[in-house]
C-alpha positions as CSV (number, residue, x, y, z in Angstrom):
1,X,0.0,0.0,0.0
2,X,1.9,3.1,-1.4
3,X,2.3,5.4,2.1
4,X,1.6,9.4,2.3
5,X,4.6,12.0,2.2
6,X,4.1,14.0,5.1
7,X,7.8,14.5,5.6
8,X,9.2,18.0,4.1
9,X,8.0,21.1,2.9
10,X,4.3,21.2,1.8
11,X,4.0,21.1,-2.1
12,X,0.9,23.4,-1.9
13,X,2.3,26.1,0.5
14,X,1.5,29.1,-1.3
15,X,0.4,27.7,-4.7
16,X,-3.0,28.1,-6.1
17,X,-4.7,27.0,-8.7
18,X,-3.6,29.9,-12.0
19,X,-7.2,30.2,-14.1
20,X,-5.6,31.0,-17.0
21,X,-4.3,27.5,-17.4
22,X,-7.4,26.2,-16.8
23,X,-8.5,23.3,-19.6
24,X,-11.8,21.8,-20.0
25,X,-12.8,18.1,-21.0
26,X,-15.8,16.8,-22.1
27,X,-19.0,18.9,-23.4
28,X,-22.9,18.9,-23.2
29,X,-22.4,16.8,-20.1
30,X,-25.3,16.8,-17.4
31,X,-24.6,16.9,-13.5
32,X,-20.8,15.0,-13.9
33,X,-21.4,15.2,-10.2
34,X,-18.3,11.9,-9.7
35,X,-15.5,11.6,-11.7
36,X,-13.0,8.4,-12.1
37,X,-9.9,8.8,-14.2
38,X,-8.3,5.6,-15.9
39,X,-4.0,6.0,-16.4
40,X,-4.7,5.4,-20.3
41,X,-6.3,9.2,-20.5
42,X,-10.1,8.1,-20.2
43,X,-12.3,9.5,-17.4
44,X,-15.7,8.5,-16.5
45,X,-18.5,11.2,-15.5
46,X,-21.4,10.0,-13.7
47,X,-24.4,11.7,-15.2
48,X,-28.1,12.6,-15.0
49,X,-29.1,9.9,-17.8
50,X,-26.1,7.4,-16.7
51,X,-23.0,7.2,-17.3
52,X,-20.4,9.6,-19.5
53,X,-17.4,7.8,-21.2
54,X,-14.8,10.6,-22.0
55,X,-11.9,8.7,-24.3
56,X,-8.1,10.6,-24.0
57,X,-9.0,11.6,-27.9
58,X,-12.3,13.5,-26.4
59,X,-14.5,11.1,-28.2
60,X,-17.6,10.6,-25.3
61,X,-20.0,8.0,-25.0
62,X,-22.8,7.6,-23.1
63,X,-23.6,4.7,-21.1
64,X,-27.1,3.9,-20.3
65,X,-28.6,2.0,-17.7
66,X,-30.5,-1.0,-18.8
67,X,-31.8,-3.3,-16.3
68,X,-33.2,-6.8,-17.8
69,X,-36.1,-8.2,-16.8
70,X,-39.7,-7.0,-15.0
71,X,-38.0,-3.9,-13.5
72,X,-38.4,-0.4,-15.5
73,X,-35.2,0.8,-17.4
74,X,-33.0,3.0,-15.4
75,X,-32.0,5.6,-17.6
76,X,-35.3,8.2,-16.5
77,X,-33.1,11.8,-15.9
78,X,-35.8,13.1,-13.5
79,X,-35.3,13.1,-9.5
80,X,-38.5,14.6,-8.9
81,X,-40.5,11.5,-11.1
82,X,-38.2,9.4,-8.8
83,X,-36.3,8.2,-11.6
84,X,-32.3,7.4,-11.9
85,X,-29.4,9.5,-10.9
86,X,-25.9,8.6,-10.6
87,X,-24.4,10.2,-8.1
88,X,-21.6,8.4,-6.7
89,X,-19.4,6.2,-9.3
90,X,-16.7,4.0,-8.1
91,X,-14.8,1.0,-10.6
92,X,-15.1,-2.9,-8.6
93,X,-12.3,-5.6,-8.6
94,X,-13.7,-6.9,-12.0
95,X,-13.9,-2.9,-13.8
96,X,-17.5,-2.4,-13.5
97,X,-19.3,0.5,-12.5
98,X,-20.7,0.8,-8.8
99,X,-23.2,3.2,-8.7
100,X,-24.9,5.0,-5.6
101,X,-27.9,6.3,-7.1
102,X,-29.8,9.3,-5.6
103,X,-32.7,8.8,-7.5
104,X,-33.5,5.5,-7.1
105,X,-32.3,5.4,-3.3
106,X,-30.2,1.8,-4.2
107,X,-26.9,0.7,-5.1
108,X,-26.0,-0.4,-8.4
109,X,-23.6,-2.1,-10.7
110,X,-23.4,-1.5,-14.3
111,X,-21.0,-2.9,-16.9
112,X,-18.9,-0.9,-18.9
113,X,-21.8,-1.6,-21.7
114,X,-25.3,-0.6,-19.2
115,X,-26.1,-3.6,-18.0
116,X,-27.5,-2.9,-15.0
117,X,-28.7,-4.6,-11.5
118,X,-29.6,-3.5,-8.3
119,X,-27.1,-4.7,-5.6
120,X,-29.1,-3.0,-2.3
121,X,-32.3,-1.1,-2.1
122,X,-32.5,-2.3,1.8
123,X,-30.8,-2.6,4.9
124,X,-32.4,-4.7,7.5
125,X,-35.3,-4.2,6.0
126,X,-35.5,-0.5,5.7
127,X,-35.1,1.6,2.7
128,X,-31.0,2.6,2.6
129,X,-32.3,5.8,2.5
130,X,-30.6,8.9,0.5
131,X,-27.9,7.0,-1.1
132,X,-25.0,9.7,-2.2
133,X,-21.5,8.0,-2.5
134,X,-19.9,5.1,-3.0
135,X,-16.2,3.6,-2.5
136,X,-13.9,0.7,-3.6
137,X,-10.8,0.0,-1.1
138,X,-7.7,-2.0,-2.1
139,X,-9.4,-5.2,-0.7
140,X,-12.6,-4.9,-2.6
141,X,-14.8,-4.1,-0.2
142,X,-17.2,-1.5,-1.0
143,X,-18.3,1.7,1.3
144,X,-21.0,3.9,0.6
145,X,-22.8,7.2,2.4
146,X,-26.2,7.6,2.8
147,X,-27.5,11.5,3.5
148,X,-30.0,11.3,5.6
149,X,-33.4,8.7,6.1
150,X,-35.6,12.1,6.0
151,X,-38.3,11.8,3.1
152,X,-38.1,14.6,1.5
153,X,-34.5,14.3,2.2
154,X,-34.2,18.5,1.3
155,X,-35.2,18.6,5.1
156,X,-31.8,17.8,6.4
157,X,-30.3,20.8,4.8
158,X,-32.5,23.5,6.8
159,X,-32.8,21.0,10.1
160,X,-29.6,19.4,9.8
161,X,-30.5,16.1,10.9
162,X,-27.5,13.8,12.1
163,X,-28.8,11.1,10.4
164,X,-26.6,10.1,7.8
165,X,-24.8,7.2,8.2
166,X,-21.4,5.1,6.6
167,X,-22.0,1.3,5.4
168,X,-19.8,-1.1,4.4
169,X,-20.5,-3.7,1.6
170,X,-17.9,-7.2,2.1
171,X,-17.9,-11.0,2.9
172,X,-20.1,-10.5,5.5
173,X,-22.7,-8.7,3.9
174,X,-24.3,-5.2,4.0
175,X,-24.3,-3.7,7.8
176,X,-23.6,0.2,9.0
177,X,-20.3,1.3,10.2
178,X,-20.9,4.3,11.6
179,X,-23.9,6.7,12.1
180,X,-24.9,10.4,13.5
181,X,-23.4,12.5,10.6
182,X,-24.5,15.8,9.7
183,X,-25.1,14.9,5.8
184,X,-23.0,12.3,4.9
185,X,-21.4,12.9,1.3
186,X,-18.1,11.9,0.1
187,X,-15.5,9.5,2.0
188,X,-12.3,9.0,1.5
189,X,-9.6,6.3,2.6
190,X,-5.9,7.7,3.4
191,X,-2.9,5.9,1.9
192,X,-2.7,3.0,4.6
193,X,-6.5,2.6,4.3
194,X,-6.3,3.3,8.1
195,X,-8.5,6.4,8.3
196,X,-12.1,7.3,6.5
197,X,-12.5,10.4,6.5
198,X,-16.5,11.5,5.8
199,X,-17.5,14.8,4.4
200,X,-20.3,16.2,6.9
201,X,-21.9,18.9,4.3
202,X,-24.6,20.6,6.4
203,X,-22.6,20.6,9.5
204,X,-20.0,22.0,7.3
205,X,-17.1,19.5,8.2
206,X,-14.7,16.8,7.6
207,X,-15.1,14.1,10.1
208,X,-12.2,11.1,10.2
209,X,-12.2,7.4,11.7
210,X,-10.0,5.2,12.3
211,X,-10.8,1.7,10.5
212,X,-10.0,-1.3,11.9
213,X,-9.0,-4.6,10.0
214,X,-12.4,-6.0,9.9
215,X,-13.8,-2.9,8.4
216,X,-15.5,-1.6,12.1
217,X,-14.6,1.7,12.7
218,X,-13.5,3.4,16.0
219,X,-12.0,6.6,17.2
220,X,-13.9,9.4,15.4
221,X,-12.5,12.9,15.6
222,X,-12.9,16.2,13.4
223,X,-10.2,16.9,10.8
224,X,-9.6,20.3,10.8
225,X,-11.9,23.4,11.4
226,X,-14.9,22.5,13.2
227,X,-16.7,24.9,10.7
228,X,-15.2,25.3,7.3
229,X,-17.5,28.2,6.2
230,X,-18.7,26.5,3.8
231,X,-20.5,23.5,2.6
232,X,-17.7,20.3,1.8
233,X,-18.9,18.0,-0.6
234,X,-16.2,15.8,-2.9
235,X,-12.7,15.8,-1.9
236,X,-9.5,13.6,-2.6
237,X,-6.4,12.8,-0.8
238,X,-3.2,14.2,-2.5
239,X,0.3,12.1,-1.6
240,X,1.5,14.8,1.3
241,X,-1.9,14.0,3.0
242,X,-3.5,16.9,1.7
243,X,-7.5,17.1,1.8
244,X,-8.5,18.8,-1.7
245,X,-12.4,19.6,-0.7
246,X,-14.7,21.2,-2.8
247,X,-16.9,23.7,-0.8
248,X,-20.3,24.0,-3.0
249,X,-22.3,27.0,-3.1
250,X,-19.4,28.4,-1.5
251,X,-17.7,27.6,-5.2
252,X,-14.3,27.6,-3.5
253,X,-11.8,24.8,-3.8
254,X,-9.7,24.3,-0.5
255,X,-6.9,22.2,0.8
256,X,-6.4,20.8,4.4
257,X,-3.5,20.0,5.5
258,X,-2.3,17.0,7.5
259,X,-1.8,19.7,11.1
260,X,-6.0,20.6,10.2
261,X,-4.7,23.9,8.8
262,X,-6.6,25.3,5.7
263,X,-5.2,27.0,2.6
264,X,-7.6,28.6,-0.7
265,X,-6.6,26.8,-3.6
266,X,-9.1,28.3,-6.2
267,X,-12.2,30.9,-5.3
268,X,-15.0,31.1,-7.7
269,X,-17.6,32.5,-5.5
270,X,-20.2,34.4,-5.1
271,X,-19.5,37.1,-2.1
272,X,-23.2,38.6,-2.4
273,X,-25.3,35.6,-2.8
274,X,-23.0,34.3,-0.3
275,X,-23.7,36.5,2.2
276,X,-27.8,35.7,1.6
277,X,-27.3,32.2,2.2
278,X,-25.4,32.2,4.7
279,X,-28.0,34.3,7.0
280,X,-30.3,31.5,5.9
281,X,-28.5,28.4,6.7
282,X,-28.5,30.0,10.2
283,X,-32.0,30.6,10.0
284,X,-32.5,27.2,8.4
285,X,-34.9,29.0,5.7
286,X,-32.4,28.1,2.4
287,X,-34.4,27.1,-0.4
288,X,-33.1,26.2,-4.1
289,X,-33.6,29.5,-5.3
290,X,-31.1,30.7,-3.0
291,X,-28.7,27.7,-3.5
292,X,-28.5,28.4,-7.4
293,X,-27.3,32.0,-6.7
294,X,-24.0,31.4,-5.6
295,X,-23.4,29.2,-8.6
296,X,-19.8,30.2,-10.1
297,X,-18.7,29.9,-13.2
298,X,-15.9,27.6,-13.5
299,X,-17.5,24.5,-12.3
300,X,-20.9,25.8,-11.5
301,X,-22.2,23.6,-7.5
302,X,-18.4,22.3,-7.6
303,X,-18.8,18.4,-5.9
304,X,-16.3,17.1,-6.9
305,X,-12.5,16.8,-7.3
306,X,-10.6,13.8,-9.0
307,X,-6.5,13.5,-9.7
308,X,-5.8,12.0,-13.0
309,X,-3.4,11.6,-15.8
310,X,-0.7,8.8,-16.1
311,X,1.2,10.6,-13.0
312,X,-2.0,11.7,-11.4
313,X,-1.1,15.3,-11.5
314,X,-4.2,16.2,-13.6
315,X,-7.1,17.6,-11.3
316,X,-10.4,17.6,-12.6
317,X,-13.6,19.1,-11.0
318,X,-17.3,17.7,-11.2
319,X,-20.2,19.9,-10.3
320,X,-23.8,19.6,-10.6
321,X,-24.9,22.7,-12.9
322,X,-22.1,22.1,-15.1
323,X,-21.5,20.8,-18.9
324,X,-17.8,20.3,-19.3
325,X,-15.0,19.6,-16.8
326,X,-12.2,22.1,-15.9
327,X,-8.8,20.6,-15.2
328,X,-5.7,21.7,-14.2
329,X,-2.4,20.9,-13.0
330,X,-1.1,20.0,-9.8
331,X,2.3,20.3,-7.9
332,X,1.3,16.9,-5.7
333,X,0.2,13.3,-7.2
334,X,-2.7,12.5,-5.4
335,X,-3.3,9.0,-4.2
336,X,-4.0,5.9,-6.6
337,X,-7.3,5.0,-6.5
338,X,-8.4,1.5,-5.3
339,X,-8.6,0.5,-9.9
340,X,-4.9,1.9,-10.4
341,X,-2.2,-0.5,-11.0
342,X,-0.1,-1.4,-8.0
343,X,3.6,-1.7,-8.6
């Protein structure tokens, strides 16, 4: 398991991210909310009517759900009619797609041609709930975040509910992990897969635990600020043990550093709109109207941040307003991904 470099001077001490050498992939694509990179150049988007294909050439493809047998097709775009939406996207031992899908509440698994099944809709016989992220480790188990269990689950924004909950997916079975977050949304493992770290977006924090070797998870502490001021929602680990987190709504990309301090790496906000809904997350009055007027421009409800390239120095950013991904250079690799080759 390749280890993090925490020794030395910080690679992102005083950098930040230069706009004009800002690049884009992709085009026309809707909500890439997740992004996985392959070493060969290709990346993989999820998006609102599957599953975007993005070949180093440019060439895109889209991958649609389709789910043999009594069940309805999953390729519907709209939340509201309840139909699919690929949130989460993470590659299994065998290359196929793992999907936590917000729109159907269940987690999937798709080959790299659609075909599609359920895996989970249930836990214990209750619905899984919000489903929002999902996470391959080097052993192939599989991790996944769930929200909230509120219906509408828009609730746990204004009441934020500390309801959201980690599961784990191995030999054993389904089972929860750990439970009582503040909406649960991105986790991440560290190099040594020895901490998961748990983005807390309405209580507007990164949480970490320390995992044990049959997946339980113990000490649980806060990494970092206990209030970023603002709204963490995808990050990655870069090889110092730097937390890249994406603030959305805040539209501000932000590192944290192995000693919990926190540098700007890129600010596309809003200072105005801000400002509004800010006095209204207090007030626990936000509504979507407010939420879509801090949108920036870059990478419009950033979610998401992704290293790529063959020495995973290319940083890519998903949103969920956005058509096209902006990518930049970095001065740090970040960490292989569970799918990258080892060696």
């Amino acid at each position: 398991m390749p280890s993090q470099d925490t020794h030395g001077p910080n690679p992102l001490r005083g950098w930040q991210v230069d706009r004009s050498q800002i690049r884009y992939r992709g085009e026309g694509l809707q909500r890439p909310e997740c992004i996985l990179a392959e070493p060969d150049g290709t990346l993989w988007t999820a998006d609102a009517r599957g599953v975007m294909r993005i070949a180093a050439d440019g060439t895109q493809t889209l991958i649609r759900q389709q789910q043999a047998g009594p069940e309805r097709a999953l390729d519907a775009t709209s939340l509201v009619m309840g139909g699919s939406l690929p949130n989460g996207i993470a590659f299994n031992r065998d290359g196929d797609i793992l999907i936590a899908n917000f729109g159907t509440d269940a987690i999937e698994l798709m080959t790299r041609q659609g075909e599609s099944r359920t895996l989970y809709r249930e836990l214990d016989g209750q619905p899984l709930g919000q489903m929002n992220f999902v996470l391959s480790d080097s052993q192939g188990r599989i991790w996944f975040s769930v929200t909230t269990r509120q219906v509408p689950w828009t609730r746990s924004i204004n009441e934020k509910t500390a309801d959201g909950y980690v599961g784990l997916i191995d030999e054993r079975g389904i089972r929860i992990v750990a439970d009582g977050f503040v909406g649960t949304n991105e986790i991440r493992l560290d190099a040594r897969e020895e901490w998961l770290y748990v983005a807390e977006t309405n209580a507007r924090r990164i949480s970490r635990l320390r995992v044990r070797p049959d997946g339980s998870l113990g000490e649980r502490q806060v990494h970092g600020p206990a209030d970023l001021g603002g709204f963490p929602d995808g990050f990655a680990i870069d090889a110092h043990g730097n937390l890249w987190v994406t603030l959305i709504l805040t539209e501000r990309l932000i590192a944290i550093t192995p000693e919990g301090e926190v540098w700007t790496l890129l600010d596309d906000g809003k200072p105005e709109a801000l400002a509004v809904y800010e006095q209204h997350y207090q007030a626990g009055t936000t509504t979507p109207a407010l939420m879509g007027a801090c949108q920036g421009t870059l990478a419009p409800m950033m979610a998401s941040i992704a290293f790529g390239g063959p020495d995973l120095r290319t940083v890519y950013l998903g949103s969920l307003a956005g058509t096209r991904l902006p990518c930049f250079r970095s001065p740090v690799a970040g960490l292989p991904p569970a799918h990258w080759p080892r060696g």
